[in-house]
C-alpha positions in Angstrom: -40.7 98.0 48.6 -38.2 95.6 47.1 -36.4 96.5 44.3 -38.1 94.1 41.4 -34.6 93.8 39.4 -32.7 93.3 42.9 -31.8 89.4 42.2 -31.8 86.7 44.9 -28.9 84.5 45.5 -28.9 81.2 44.6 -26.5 78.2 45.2 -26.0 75.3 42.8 -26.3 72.2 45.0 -26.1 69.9 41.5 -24.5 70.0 38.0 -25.3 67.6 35.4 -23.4 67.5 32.2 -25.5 67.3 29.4 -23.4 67.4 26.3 -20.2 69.0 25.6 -20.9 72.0 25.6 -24.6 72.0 28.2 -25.2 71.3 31.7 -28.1 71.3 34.3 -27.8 73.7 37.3 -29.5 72.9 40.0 -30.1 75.6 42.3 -31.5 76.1 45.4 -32.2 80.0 47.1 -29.9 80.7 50.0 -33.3 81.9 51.8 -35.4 79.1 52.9 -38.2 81.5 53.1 -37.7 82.5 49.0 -37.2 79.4 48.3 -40.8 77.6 50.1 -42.2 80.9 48.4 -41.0 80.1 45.0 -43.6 78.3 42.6 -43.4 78.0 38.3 -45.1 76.9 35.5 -43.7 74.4 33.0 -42.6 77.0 30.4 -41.4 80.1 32.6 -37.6 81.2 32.6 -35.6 83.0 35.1 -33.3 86.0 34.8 -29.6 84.6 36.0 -27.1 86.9 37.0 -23.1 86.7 37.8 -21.7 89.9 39.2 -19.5 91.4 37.3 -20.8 90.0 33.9 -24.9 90.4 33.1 -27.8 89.1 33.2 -29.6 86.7 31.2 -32.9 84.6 30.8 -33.0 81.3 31.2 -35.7 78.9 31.0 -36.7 76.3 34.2 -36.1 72.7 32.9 -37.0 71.4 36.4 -40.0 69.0 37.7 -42.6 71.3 38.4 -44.2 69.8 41.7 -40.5 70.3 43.2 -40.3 72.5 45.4 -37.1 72.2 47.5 -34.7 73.5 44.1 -35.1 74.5 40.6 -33.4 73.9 37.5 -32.3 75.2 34.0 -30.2 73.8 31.6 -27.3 76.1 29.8 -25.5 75.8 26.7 -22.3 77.2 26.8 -22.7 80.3 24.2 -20.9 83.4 25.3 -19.1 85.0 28.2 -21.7 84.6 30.8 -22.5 80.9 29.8 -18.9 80.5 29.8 -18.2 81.3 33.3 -21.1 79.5 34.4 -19.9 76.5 32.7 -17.2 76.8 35.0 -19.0 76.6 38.0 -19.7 73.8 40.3 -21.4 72.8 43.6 -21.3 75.8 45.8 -21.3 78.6 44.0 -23.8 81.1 43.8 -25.3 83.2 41.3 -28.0 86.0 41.1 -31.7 84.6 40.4 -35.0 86.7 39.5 -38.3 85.2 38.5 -40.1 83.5 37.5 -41.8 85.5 34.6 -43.6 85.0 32.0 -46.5 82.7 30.7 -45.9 78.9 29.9 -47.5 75.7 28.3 -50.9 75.2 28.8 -50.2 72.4 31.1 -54.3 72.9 32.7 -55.9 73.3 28.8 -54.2 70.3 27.7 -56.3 68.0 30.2 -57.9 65.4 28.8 -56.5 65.8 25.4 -53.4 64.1 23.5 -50.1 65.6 23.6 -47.9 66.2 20.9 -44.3 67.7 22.3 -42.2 68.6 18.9 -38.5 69.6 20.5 -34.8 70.6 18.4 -31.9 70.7 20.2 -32.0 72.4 23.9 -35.3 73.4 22.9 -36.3 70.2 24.7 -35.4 71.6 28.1 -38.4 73.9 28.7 -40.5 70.7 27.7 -39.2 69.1 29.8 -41.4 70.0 32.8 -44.2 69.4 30.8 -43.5 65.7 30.4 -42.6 65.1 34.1 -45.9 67.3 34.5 -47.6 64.4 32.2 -45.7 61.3 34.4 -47.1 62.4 37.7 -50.4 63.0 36.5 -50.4 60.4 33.8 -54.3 59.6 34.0 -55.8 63.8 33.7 -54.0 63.7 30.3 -54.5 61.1 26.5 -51.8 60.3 24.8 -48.0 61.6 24.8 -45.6 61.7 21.9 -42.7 63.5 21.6 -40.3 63.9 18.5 -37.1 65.5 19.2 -34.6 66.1 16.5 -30.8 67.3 17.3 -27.9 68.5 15.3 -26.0 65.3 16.1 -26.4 62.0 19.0 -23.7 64.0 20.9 -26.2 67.2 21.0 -29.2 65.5 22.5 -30.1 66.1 26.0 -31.3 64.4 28.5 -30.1 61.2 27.5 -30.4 59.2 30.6 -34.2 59.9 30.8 -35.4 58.7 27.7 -36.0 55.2 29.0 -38.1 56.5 32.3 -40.3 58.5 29.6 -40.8 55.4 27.0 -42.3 53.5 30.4 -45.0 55.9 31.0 -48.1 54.3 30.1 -49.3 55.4 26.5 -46.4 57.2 25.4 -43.6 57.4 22.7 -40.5 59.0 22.2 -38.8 59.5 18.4 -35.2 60.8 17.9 -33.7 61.9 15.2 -30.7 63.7 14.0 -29.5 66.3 11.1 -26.5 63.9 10.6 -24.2 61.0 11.5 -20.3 61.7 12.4 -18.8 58.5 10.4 -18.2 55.7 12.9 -20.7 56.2 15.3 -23.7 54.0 15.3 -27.3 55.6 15.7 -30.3 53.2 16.1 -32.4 56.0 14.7 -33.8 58.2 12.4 -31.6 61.0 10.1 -33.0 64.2 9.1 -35.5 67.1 10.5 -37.8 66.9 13.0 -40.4 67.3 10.8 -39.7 64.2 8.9 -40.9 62.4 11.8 -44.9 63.5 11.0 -45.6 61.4 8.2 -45.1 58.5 10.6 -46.6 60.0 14.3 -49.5 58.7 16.0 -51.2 62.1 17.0 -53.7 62.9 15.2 -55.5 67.0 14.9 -58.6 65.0 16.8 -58.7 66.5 20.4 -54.9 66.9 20.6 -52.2 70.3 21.4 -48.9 70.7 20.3 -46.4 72.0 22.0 -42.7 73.7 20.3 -39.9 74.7 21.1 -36.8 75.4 18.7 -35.2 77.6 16.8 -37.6 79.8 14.8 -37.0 78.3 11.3 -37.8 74.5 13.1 -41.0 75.8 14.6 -42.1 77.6 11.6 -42.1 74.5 9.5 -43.3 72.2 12.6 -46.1 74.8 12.7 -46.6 74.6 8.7 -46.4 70.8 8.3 -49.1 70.3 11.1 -51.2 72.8 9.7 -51.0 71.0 6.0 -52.4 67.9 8.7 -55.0 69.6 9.4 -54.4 70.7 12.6 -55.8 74.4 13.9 -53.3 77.1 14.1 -55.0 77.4 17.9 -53.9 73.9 19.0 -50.4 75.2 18.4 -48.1 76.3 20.9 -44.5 77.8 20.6 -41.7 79.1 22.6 -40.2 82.3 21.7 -37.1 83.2 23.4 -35.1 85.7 22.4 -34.2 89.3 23.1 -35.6 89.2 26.8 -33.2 91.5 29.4 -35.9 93.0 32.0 -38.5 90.1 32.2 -40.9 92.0 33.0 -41.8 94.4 29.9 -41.0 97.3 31.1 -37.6 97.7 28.9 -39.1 97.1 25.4 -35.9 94.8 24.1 -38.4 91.9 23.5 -41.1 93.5 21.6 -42.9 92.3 18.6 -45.7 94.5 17.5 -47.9 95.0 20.4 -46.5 91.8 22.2 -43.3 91.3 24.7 -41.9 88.1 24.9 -41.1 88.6 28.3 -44.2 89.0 29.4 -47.5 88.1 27.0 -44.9 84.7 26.4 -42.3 83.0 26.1 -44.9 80.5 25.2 -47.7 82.0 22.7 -50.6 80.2 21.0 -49.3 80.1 17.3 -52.6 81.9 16.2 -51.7 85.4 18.1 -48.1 85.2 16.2 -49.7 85.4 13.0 -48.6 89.2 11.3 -46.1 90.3 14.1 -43.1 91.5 12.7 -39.8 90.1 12.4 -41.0 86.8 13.0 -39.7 83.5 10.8 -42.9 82.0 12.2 
């Protein structure tokens, strides 16, 4: 039997800089035969490894229909992040997964999308809309708000004009602040600041999030005060996973692991865990 926590390797074949400090691997198994095997959800995350340093969970920011490579999207954080951000075509890295639950791409057919993103957050969601593009007509209406800390934080830059063209949908940015002498077109402040002018209505819609906590708390509040159901909320929690596979107990909350009953969660099952901003 294969050792579960034995990783795969995994060779970037592409790297995208993002921002200054984030950049898009993608990555490709060395085995063909892992790699034709290999299949995710919009939502899962992976557990990269570089010898010598750790492990850590990332989450799949690739096209979900693609099935020749993969990719996740890294902010440069610590000392693992920090080598990675080193690397380039060629190298290869440790890959396990994927784990974990993700968006309910299937329950959201037939019903209008609202995607509310901060910062990297918007990677994982990033499936979901490229999920929504290739299958434009199974699903209503898309909007996505995404809020960064400034322009020079936002990802995915280059694709926000492919995503405006897809029939019935809409795409507002915003930003915590403007550096002096740089121009932004947009809007300035929270993401949330965005709702009192959205076009998603609580009739026969979901809501996906993903964040940091305090964002999707008061994304999840400010809907709520709109009369959307605390059920037609989803969120992405993303923290304290090491095993993926909930057999360490780092990632527990109450009765729930991360790892495993999530990342994403319906906002209604998050209600009373502890040590949750939510």
């Amino acid at each position: 039997m294969k050792d579960p926590y034995l990783p795969s390797p995994a060779e970037i074949v592409d790297v995208k800089r993002q921002t200054y400090d984030t950049r898009t691997y993608r990555l490709r198994f060395v085995s063909d035969q892992r790699q034709e095997e290999f299949s995710a959800v919009p939502g899962q995350f992976m557990m990269i490894s570089v010898p010598g340093l750790g492990e850590a969970p990332f989450s799949l920011s690739s096209e979900p229909e693609r099935n020749d490579c993969f990719e996740t999207t890294v902010r440069r954080v610590g000392n693992l992040t920090g080598v990675l951000d080193r690397f380039d075509v060629g190298a290869r890295i440790g890959v396990r997964g994927p784990y974990g639950k993700g968006w309910p791409v299937e329950e959201a057919k037939g019903q209008d999308m609202l995607i509310v993103a901060g910062g990297i957050g918007l990677a994982p969601l990033r499936p979901v809309i490229k999920a929504v593009q290739a299958n434009r007509t199974l699903y209503g209406s898309l909007e996505v708000l995404y809020g960064a800390r400034t322009p020079a934080d936002e990802m995915f830059v280059d694709e926000y004009d492919e995503w405006k063209r897809v029939e019935d949908t809409t795409l507002t940015l915003i930003v915590d602040s403007v550096p002096k002498g740089v121009t932004w077109p947009h809007r300035t402040g929270v993401v949330t600041a965005l709702f009192d002018d959205m076009k998603t209505s609580a009739e026969n819609s979901i809501v996906m999030t993903c964040g940091p906590e305090i964002m999707m708390r008061f994304v999840a509040r400010g809907l709520l005060a709109r009369n959307f159901r605390r059920d037609q909320i989803y969120v992405s929690l993303e923290r304290r996973m090491k095993c993926g596979m909930g057999h360490c107990g780092h990632c527990q909350i109450g009765p729930k692991f991360v790892c495993k009953d999530g990342p994403v969660f319906n906002y209604s099952d998050l209600i009373g865990l502890p040590d949750l901003t939510l």
